[in-house]
C-alpha positions as CSV (number, residue, x, y, z in Angstrom):
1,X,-14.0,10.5,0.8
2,X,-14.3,14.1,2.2
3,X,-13.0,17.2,-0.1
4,X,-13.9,20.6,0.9
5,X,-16.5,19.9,3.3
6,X,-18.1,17.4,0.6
7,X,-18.8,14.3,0.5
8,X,-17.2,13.0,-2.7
9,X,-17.8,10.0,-5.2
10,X,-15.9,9.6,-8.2
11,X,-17.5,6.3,-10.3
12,X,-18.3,5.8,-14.2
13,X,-16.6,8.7,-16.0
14,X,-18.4,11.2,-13.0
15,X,-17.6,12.9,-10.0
16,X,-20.2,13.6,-7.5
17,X,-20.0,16.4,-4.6
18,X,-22.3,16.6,-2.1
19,X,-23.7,20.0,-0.7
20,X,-21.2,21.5,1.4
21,X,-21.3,19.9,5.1
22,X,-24.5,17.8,4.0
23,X,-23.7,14.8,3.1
24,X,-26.7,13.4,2.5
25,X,-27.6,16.6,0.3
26,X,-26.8,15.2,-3.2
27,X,-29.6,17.8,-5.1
28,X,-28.0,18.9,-8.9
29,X,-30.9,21.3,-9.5
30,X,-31.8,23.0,-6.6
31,X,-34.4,26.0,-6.4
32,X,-31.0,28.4,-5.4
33,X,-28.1,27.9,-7.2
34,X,-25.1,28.8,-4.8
35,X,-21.7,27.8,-4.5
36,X,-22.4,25.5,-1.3
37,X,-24.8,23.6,-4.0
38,X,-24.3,19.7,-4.6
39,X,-22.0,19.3,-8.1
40,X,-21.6,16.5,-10.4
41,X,-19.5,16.7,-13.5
42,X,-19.0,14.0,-16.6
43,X,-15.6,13.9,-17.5
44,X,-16.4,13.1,-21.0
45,X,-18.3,16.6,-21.9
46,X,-17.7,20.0,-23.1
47,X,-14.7,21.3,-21.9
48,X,-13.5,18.1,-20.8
49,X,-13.9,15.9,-23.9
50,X,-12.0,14.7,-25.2
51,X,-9.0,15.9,-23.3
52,X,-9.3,13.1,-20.2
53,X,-9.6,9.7,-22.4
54,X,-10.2,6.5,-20.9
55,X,-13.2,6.3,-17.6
56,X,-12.0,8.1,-14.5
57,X,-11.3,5.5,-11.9
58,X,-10.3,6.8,-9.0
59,X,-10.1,10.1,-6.6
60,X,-7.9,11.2,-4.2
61,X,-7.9,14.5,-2.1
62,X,-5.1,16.3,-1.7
63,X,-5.3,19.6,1.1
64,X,-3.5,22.3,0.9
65,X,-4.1,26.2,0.0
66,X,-6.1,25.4,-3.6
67,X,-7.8,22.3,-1.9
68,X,-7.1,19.8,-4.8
69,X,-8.8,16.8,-5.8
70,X,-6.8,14.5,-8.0
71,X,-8.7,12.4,-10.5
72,X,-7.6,9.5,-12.0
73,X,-8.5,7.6,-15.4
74,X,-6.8,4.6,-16.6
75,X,-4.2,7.1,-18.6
76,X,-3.8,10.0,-16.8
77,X,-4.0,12.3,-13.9
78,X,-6.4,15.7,-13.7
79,X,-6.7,18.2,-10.6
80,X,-9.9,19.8,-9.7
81,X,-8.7,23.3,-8.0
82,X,-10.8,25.2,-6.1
83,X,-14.8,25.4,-6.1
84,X,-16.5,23.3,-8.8
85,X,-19.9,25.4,-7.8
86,X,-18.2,28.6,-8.0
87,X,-14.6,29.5,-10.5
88,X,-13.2,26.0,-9.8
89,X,-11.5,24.8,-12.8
90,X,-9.3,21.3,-13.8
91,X,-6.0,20.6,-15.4
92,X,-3.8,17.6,-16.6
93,X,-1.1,16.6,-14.5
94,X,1.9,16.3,-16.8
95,X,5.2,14.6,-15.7
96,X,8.4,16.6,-16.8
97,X,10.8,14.1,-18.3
């Protein structure tokens, strides 16, 4: 899936984004850190852990002003807002009951 120009892959407890408009760009470390720099995150570290639980399973972008990207495990929903690279940040979806 595309998110912010990104290609993204969320698979085994990660999330993988591409370099911004390279695709094919998918370099962690590189010589220049920037916020146009491939990102990859594991759900189950510092700040994350133990908050998110059960192996994320599934993305899904959402567009709008914050461009979103919903993440899903097998017991809840998180929303990566903004630039992972740069002040990006995520947060548990809670339903009101």
């Amino acid at each position: 899936m595309i998110w912010q120009h990104r290609m993204c892959k969320v698979e085994d407890g990660l999330f993988m984004l591409s370099a911004v408009d390279d695709y094919d760009n998918w370099d962690f470390a590189p010589d220049v850190v920037s916020p146009k720099m491939a990102v990859a995150g594991h759900l189950f570290a510092p700040p994350f852990a133990p908050f998110i639980g059960p192996a994320v399973v599934k993305g899904l972008a959402f567009i709008d002003d914050e461009h979103l990207l919903i993440v899903g495990s097998d017991g809840s929903l998180w929303c990566l807002i903004g630039n992972p690279a740069a002040t990006g940040r995520i947060v548990k979806l809670e339903v009101e009951k």
